[in-house]
C-alpha positions in Angstrom: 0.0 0.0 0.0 3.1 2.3 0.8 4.4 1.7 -2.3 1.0 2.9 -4.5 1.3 5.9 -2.6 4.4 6.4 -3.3 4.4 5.9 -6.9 1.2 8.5 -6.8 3.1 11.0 -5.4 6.1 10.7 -7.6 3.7 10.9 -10.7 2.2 13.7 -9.5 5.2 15.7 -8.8 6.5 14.3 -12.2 3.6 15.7 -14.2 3.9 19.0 -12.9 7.7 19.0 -13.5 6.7 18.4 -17.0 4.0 21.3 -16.7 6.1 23.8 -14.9 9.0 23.4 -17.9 5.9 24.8 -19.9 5.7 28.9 -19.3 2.3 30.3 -20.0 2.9 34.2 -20.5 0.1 36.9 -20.9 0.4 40.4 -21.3 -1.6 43.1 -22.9 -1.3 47.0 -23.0 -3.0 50.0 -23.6 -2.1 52.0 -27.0 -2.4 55.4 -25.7 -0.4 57.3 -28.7 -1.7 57.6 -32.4 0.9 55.5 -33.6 2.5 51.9 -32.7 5.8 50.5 -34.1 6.1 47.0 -33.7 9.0 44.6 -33.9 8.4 40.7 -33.9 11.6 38.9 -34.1 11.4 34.9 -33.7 14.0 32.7 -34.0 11.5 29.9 -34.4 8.1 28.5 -33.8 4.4 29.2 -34.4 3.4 32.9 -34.9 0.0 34.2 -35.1 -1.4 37.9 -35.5 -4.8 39.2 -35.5 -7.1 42.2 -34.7 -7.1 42.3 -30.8 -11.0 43.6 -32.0 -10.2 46.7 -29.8 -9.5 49.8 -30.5 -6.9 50.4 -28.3 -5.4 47.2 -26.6 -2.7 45.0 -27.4 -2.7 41.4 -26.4 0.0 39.1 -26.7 0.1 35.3 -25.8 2.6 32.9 -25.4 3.6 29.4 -24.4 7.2 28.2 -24.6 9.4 25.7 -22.8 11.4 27.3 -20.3 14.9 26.1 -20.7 15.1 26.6 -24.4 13.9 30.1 -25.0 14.5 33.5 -23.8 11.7 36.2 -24.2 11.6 39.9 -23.8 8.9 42.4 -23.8 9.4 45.9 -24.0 6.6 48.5 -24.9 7.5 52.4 -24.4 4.5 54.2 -23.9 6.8 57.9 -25.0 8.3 56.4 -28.2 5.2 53.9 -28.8 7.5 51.1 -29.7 6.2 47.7 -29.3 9.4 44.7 -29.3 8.8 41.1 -28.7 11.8 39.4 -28.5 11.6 35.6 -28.8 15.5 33.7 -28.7 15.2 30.5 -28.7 17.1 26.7 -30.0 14.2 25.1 -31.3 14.6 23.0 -34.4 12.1 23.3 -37.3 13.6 20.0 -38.6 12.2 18.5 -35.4 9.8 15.9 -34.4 9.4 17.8 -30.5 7.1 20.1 -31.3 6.8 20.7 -27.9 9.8 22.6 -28.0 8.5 25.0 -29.9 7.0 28.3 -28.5 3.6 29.7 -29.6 3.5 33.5 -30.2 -0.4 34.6 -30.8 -0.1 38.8 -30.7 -3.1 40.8 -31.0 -3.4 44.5 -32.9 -5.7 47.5 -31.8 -7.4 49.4 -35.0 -7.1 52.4 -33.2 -3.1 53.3 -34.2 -2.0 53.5 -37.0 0.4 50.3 -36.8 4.0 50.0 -38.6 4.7 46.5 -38.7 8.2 44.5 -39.3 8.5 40.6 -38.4 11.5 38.6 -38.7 11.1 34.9 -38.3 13.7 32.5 -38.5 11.7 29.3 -39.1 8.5 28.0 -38.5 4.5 28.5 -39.2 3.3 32.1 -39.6 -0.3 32.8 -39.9 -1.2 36.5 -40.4 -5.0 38.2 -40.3 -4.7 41.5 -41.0 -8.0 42.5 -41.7 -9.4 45.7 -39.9 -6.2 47.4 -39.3 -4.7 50.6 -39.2 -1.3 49.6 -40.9 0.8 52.3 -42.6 3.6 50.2 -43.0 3.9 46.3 -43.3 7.5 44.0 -43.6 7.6 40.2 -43.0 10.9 38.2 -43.1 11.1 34.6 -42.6 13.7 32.6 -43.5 11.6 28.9 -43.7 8.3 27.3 -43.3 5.3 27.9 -43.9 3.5 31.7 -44.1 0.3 32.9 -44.9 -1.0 36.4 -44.6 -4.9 37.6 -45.6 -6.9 40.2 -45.4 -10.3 39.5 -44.8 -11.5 43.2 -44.2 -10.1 46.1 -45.9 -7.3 48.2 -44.1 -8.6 51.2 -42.7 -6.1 53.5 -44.1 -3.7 53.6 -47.7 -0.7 51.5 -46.4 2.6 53.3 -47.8 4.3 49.7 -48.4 4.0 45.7 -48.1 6.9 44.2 -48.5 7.3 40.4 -47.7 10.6 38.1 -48.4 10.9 34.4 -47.3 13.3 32.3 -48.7 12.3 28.7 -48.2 8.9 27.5 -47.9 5.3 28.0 -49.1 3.7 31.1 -48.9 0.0 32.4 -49.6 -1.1 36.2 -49.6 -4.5 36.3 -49.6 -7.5 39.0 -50.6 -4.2 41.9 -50.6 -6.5 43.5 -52.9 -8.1 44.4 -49.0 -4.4 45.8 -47.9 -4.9 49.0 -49.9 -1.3 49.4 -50.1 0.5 52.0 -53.0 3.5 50.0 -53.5 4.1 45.7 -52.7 7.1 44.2 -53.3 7.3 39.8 -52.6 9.8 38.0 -52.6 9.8 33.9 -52.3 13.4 32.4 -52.5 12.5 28.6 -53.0 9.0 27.3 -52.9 5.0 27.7 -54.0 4.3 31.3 -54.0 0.4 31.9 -53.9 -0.5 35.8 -54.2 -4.4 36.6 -54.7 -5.2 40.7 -55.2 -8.7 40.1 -54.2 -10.6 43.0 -52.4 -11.2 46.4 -52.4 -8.6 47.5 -54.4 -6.9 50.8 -54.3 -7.5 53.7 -57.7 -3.8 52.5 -58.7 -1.4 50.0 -57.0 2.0 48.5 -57.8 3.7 45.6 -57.1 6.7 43.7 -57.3 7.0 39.7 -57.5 9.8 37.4 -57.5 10.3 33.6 -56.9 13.5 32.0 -57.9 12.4 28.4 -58.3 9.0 26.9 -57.8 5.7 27.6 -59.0 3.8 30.4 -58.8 0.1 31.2 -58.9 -1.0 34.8 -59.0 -5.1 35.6 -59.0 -5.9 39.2 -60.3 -9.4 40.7 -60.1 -12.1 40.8 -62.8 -12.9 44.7 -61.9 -9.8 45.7 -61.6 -7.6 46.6 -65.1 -4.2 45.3 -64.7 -0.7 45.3 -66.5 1.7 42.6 -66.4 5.2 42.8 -67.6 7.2 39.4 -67.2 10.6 38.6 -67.0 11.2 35.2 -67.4 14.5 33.0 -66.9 15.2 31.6 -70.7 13.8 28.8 -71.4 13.5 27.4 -67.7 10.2 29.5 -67.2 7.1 28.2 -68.2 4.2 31.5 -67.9 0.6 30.8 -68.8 -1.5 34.1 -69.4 -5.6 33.5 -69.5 -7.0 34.9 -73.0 -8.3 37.9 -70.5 -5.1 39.5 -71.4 -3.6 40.9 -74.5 0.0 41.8 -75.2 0.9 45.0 -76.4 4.6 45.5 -76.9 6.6 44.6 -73.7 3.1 44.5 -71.5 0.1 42.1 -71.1 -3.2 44.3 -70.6 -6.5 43.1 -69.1 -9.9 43.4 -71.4 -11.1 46.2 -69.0 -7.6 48.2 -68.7 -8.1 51.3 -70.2 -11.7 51.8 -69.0 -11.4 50.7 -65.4 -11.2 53.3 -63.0 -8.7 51.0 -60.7 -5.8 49.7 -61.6 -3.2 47.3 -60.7 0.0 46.6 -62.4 2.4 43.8 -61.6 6.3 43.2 -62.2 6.9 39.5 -62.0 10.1 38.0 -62.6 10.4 34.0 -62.4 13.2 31.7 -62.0 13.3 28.0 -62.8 9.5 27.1 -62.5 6.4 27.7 -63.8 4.1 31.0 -63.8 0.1 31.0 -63.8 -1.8 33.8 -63.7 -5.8 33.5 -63.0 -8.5 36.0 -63.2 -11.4 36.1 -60.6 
């Protein structure tokens, strides 16, 4: 009888051994300023962002083993600078996935938000709809990213610029980002970019993917122009009959009588090039 109650005991104090390695971490903070800089660097992990649904509150959520990362927060109310510093060993390449922390960060509407990630590795899953975002920067070096906007910004955001090098990535309804200028970069993977939305009067942007396949979906009721640069022979670019070339540029049916208007630099590497209309 000793003995069972021993052996109880000891798994208790096990299981919360196991428990307490396991740091459950929530802050939030009130945005008083009209404008919030914020600066997400991971070094690996799962990262989520989305509307807090507040106007002026920031939450932030995390979980993360406590001998294999190192966190800091720092928010300064006078500057209205937001860090979230994440250091930690995990591997993306392995099978403990309880070693890797969980970063779930949640953005007022009230500020107008300027907005620069860095991820080393892992899964990044960005809503963005609803915002107030001026300016928007994503950097992760591998794994899987996906970024959408469900809702429309609430303000003309300057720049979007996102660069991952490995992985597969999806950028979803940006036609909702109302940004002026867009420049994406994917190194090595799928590259999935859909301008679905609202739309600004006239937006650029910038696409690149080395080697891989990309899809990009363009708007019915939007005009757009294309130019593509393609890498010899090693390129392989399908263009729907929506489009008609005109010198060094592809133009949609409704170009020059649409009153918005998107046009597109894509250059692709080794791999293939669709282009959809929706």
């Amino acid at each position: 009888m000793k003995f069972h109650i021993f052996l109880s005991a000891f798994l208790v104090l096990f299981s919360l051994q196991l428990d307490a390695r396991v740091i459950e971490k929530e802050d939030s903070f009130t945005i008083k300023g009209d404008q919030l800089s914020i600066e997400l660097e991971v070094d690996g992990g799962e990262v989520e962002v989305r509307p807090s649904g507040d106007r002026r509150e920031c939450k932030i959520n995390m979980s993360y083993p406590r001998d294999k990362c190192d966190v800091q927060l720092r928010y300064n109310e006078n500057r209205g600078q937001l860090d979230i510093i994440v250091d930690n060993d995990w591997d993306i390449d392995s099978d403990h996935s309880e070693d890797a922390p969980h970063i779930v960060v949640e953005l007022p509407y009230g500020p107008e938000l300027s907005f620069a990630a860095h991820i080393k590795a892992g899964e990044l899953d960005f809503e963005l709809g609803d915002l107030t975002i001026a300016e928007y920067q994503l950097r992760n070096w591998a794994g899987e990213t996906r970024v959408k906007f469900s809702e429309p910004n609430r303000m003309t955001m300057r720049t979007f610029d996102v660069n991952v090098k490995v992985g597969e990535v999806n950028l979803l309804n940006l036609g909702n980002a109302l940004f002026e200028e867009a420049d994406i970069n994917s190194g090595i993977g799928e590259l999935t970019v859909d301008f679905s939305g609202q739309g600004l009067d006239r937006s650029m942007a910038r696409i690149d993917l080395d080697i891989g396949e990309t899809k990009i979906t363009v708007p019915e009721n939007v005009g757009t122009k294309l130019k593509v640069s393609k890498f010899l022979f090693l390129s392989d670019v399908h263009y729907p009959n929506w489009f008609e070339k005109r010198g060094n540029y592809y133009y949609s049916e409704n170009y020059d009588d649409s009153k918005k208007t998107l046009y597109l630099m894509i250059s692709t590497g080794i791999g293939e090039l669709g282009i959809n209309v929706n």
